[in-house]
One Martini backbone bead per residue (centre of mass of N, CA, C, O) as a GRO file, in nm:
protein
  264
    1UNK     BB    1   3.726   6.238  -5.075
    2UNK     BB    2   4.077   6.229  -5.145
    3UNK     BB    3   4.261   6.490  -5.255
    4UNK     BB    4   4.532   6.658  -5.510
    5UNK     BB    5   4.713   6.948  -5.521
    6UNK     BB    6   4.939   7.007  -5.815
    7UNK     BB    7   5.158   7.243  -5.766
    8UNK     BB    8   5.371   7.315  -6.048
    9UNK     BB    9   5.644   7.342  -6.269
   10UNK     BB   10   5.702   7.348  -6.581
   11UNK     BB   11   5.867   7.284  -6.828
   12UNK     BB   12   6.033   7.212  -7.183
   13UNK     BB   13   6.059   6.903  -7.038
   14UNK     BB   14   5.898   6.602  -7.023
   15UNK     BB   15   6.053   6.400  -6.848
   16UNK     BB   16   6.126   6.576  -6.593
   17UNK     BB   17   5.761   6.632  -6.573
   18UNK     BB   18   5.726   6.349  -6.513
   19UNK     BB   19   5.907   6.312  -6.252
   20UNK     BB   20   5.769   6.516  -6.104
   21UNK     BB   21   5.492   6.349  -6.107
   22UNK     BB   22   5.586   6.076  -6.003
   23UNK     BB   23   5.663   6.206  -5.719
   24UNK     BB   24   5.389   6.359  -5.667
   25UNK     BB   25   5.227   6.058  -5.653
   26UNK     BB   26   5.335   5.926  -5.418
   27UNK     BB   27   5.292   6.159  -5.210
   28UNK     BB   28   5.012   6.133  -5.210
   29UNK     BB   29   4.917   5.873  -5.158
   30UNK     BB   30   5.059   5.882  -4.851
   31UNK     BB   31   4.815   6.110  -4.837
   32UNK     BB   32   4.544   5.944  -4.922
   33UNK     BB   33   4.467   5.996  -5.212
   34UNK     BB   34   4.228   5.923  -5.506
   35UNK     BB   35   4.268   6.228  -5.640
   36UNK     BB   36   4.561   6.362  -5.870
   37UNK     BB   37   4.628   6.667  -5.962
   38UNK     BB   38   4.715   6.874  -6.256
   39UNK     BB   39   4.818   7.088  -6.486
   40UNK     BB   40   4.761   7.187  -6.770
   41UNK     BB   41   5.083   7.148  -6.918
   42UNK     BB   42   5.255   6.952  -6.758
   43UNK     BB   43   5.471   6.847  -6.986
   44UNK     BB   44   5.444   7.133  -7.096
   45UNK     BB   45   5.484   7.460  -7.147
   46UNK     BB   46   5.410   7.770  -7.267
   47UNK     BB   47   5.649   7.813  -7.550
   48UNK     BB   48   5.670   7.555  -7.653
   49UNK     BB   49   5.680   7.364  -7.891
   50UNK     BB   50   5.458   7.163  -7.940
   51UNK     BB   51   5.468   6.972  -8.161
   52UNK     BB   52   5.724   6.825  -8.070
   53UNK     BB   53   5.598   6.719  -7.798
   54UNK     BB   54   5.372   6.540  -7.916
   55UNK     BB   55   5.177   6.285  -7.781
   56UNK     BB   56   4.972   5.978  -7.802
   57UNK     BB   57   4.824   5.855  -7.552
   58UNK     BB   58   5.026   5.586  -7.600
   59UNK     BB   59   5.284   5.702  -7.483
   60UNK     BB   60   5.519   5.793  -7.302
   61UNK     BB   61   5.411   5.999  -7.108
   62UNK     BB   62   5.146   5.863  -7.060
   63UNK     BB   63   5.257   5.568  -6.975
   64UNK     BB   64   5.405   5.713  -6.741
   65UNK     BB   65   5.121   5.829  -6.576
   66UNK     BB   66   5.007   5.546  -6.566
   67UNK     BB   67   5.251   5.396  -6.398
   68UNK     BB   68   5.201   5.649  -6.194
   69UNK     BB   69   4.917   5.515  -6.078
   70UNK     BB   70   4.918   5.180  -6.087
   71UNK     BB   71   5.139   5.202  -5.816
   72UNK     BB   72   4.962   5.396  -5.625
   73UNK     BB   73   4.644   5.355  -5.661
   74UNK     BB   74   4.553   5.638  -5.849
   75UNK     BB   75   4.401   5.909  -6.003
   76UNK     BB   76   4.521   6.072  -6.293
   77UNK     BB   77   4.526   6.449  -6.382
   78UNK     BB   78   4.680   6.566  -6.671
   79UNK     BB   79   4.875   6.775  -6.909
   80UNK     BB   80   4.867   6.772  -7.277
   81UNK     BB   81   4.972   6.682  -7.569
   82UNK     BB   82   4.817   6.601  -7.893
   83UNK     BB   83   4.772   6.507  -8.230
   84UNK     BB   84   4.663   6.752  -8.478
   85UNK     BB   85   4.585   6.863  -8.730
   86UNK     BB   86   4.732   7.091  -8.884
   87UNK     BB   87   4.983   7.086  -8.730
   88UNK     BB   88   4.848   7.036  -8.466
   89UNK     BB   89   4.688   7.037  -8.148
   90UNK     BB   90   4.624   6.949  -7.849
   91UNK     BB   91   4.466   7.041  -7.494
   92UNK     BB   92   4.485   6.775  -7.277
   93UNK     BB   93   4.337   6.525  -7.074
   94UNK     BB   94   4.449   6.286  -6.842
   95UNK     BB   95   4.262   6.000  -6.733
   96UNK     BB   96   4.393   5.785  -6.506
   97UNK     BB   97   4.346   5.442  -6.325
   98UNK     BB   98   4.211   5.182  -6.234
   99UNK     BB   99   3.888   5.275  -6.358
  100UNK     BB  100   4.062   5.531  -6.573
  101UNK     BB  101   4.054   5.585  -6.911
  102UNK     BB  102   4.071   5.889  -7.023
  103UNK     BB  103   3.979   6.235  -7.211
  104UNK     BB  104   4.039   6.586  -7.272
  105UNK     BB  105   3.957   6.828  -7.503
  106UNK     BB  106   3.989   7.162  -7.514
  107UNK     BB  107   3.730   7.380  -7.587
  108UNK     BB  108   3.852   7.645  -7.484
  109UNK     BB  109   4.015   7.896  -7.664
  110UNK     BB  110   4.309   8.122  -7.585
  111UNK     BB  111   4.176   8.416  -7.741
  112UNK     BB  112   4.338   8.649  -7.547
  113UNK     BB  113   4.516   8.915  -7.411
  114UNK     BB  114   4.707   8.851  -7.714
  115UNK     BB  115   4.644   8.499  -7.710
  116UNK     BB  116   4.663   8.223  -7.972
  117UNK     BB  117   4.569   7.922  -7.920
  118UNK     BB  118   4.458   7.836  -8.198
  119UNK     BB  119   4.707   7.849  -8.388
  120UNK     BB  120   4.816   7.544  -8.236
  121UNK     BB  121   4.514   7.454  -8.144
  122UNK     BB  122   4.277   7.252  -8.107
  123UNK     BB  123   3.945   7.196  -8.063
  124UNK     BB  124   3.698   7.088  -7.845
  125UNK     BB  125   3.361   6.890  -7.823
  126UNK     BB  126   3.375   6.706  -7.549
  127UNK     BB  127   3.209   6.615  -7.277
  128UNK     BB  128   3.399   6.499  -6.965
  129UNK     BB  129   3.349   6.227  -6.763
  130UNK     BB  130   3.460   6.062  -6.421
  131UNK     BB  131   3.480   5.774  -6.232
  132UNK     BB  132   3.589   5.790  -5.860
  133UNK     BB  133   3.450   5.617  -5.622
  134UNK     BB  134   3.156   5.701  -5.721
  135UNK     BB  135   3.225   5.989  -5.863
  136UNK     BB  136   3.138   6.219  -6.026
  137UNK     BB  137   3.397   6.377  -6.278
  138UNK     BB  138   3.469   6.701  -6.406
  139UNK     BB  139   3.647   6.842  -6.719
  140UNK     BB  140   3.874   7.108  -6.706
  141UNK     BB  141   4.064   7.421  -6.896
  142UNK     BB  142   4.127   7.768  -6.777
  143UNK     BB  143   3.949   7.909  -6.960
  144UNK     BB  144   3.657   7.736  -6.924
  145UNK     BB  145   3.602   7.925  -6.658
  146UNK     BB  146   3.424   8.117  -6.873
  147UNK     BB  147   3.190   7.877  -6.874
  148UNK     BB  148   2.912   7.771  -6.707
  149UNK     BB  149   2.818   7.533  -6.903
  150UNK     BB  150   3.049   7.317  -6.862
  151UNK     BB  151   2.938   7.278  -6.567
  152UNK     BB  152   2.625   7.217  -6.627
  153UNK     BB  153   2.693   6.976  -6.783
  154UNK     BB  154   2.832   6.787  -6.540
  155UNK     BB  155   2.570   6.827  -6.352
  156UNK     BB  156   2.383   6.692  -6.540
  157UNK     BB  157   2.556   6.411  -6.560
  158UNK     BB  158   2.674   6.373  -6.205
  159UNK     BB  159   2.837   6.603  -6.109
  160UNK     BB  160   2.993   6.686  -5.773
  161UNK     BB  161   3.269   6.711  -5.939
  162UNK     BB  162   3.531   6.969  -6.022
  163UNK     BB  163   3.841   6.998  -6.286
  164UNK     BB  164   4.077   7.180  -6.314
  165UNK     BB  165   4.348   7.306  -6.533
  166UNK     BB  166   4.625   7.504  -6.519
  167UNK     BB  167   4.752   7.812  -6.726
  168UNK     BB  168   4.772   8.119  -6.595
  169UNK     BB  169   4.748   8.471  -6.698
  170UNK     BB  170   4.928   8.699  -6.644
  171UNK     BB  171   4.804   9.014  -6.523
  172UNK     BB  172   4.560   9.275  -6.483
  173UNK     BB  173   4.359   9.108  -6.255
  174UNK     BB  174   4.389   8.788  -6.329
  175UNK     BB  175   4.397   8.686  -6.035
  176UNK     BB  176   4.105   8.775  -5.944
  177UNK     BB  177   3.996   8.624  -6.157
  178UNK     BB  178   4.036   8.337  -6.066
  179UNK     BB  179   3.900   8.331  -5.775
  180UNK     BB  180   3.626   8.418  -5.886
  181UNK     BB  181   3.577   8.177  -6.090
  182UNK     BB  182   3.606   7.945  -5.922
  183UNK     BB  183   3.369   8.029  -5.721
  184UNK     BB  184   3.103   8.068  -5.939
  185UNK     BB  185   3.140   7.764  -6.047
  186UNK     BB  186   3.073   7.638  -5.833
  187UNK     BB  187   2.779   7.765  -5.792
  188UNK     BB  188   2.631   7.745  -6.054
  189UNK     BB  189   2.663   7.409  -6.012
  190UNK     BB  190   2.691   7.298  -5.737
  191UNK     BB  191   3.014   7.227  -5.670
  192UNK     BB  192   3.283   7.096  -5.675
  193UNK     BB  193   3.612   7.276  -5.682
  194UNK     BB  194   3.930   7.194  -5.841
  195UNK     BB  195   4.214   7.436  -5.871
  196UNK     BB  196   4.469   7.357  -6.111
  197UNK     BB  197   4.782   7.529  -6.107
  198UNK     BB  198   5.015   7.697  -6.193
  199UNK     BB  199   5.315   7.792  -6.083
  200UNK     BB  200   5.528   8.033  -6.054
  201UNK     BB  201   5.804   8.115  -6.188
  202UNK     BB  202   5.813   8.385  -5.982
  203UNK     BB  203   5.708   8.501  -5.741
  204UNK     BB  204   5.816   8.731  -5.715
  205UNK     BB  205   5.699   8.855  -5.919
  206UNK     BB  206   5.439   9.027  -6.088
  207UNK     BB  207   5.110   8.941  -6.165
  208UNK     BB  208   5.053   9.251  -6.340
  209UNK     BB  209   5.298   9.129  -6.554
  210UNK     BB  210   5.296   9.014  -6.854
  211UNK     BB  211   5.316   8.720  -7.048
  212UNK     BB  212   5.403   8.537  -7.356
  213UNK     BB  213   5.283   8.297  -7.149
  214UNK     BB  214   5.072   8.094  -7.010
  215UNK     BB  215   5.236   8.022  -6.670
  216UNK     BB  216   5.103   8.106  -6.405
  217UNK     BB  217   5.000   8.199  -6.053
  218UNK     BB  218   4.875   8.001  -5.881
  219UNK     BB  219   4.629   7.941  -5.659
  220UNK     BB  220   4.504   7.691  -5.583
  221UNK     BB  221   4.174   7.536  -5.511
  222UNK     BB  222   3.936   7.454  -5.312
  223UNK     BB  223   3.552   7.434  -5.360
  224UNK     BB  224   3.255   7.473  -5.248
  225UNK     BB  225   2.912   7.486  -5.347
  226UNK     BB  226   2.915   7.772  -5.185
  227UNK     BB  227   3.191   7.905  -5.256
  228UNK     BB  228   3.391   7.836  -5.039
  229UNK     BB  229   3.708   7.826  -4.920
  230UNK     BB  230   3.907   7.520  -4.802
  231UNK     BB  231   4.143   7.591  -5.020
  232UNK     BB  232   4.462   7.678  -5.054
  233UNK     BB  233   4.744   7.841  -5.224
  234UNK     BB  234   5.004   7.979  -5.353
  235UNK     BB  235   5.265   8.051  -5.578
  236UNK     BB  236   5.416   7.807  -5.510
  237UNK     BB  237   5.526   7.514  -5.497
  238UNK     BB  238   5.314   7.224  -5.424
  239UNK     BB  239   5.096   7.042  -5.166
  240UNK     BB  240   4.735   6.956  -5.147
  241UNK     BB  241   4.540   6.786  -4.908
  242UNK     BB  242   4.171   6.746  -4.951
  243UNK     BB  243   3.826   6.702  -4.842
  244UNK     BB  244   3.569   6.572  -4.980
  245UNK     BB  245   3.189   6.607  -4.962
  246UNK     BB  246   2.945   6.527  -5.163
  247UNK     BB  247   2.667   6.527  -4.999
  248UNK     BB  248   2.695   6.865  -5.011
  249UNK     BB  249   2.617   6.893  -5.259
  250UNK     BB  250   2.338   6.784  -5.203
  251UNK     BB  251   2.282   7.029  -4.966
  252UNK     BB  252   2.282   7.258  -5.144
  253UNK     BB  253   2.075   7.184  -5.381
  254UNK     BB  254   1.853   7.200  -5.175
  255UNK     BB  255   1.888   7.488  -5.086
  256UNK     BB  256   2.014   7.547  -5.397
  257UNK     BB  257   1.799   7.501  -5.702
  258UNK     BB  258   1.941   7.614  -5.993
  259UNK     BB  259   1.943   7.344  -6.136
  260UNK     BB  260   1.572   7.361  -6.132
  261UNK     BB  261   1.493   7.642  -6.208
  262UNK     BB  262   1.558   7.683  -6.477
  263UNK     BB  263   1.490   7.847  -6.778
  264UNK     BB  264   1.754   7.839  -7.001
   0.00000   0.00000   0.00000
């Protein structure tokens, strides 16, 4: 399977991000992915009034990029917000293409770091795959990446690849903290794992100095089974196309079986 690390930076405002997404999923297709993914708030970015810009599953942005998927013929990952109770929202992803309409609500929810966003987000209770050219993909966002249980939940349910979509938040050891986490998750699981970050708002920042919203720190990157990083992206915004082989998932397996060894 072919797919795209689209490592954007997201604005405050839906259309833009929207017009964005819909030109990064020709370039993907052009490039023969056929699973295109984006980050976390792909929709708006984390500072964003929330509740003003969320909207229902059938709404105008996800319809947007449902017609972005379905113009291009590949699977299209993105997140969004979209309204839920008391005043919250959800921090979904969408996952729209030829044989996939399905959607995952983020289940750990990014209280940590001096940042709450419980405070504005309802968590996410669902444990959710999607079949895409007969892969099963597990779907996780960000947060979801320090708990390795949702990776091998995706892996008992016949997942050889994960998706992460992020907004990682800048601060001291962040950065590494993302590298180590997204290899450590292939490894858990034994899966390919696609970890799509937000491109950072400044490069040239410095990414030891926190911001007061998670928009992204970028490095993007594709991790194979055995937790090899086979490609990478910097800080910047940017679209890696690259080569899944499932199959490795499975030599792996063999070789490393860490989820039939399991005692607990």
């Amino acid at each position: 399977m072919r797919i795209a690390l689209c490592q954007m930076t997201p604005s405050a405002d839906p259309n833009k991000n929207l017009a964005a997404v819909r030109e990064q999923v020709r370039r993907a297709a052009r490039e023969d992915a056929r699973l295109v993914v984006f980050p976390e708030a792909a929709m708006a970015r984390f500072g964003t009034p929330l509740r003003q810009v969320a909207e229902p599953l059938d709404g105008p942005w996800a319809e947007g990029v449902r017609a972005a998927a379905r113009e291009a013929g590949v699977t299209v990952v993105a997140g969004m917000f979209t309204p839920a109770d008391e005043g919250k929202v959800t921090n979904t992803l969408l996952a729209v293409g030829p044989d996939v309409d399905a959607s995952y609500d983020k289940i750990h929810l990014y209280d940590a770091f001096g940042f709450r966003e419980s405070d504005s987000v309802a968590a996410g209770s669902r444990v959710m795959t999607i079949d895409v050219d007969g892969v099963r993909i597990g779907l996780a966002t960000c947060y979801d990446l320090r708990f390795p249980e949702l990776f091998r939940a995706h892996a008992d349910a016949g997942a050889a690849l994960c998706v992460v979509s992020a907004a990682w938040g800048a601060g001291p050891g962040k950065r590494e903290q993302w590298d180590l986490l997204v290899r450590a998750r292939a490894l858990d699981a034994t899966v390919w794992l696609a970890a799509v970050d937000a491109a950072a708002p400044d490069p040239q920042a410095d990414p030891e100095l926190p911001t007061p919203a998670p928009t992204g720190v970028g490095h993007s990157a594709l991790i194979a089974p055995d937790g090899t990083v086979r490609a990478r992206l910097e800080a910047v915004p940017d679209l890696l196309t690259a080569e899944v082989d499932v199959e490795e998932t499975e030599r792996v397996r063999r070789a490393v079986a860490v989820l039939d060894n399991r005692r607990l």
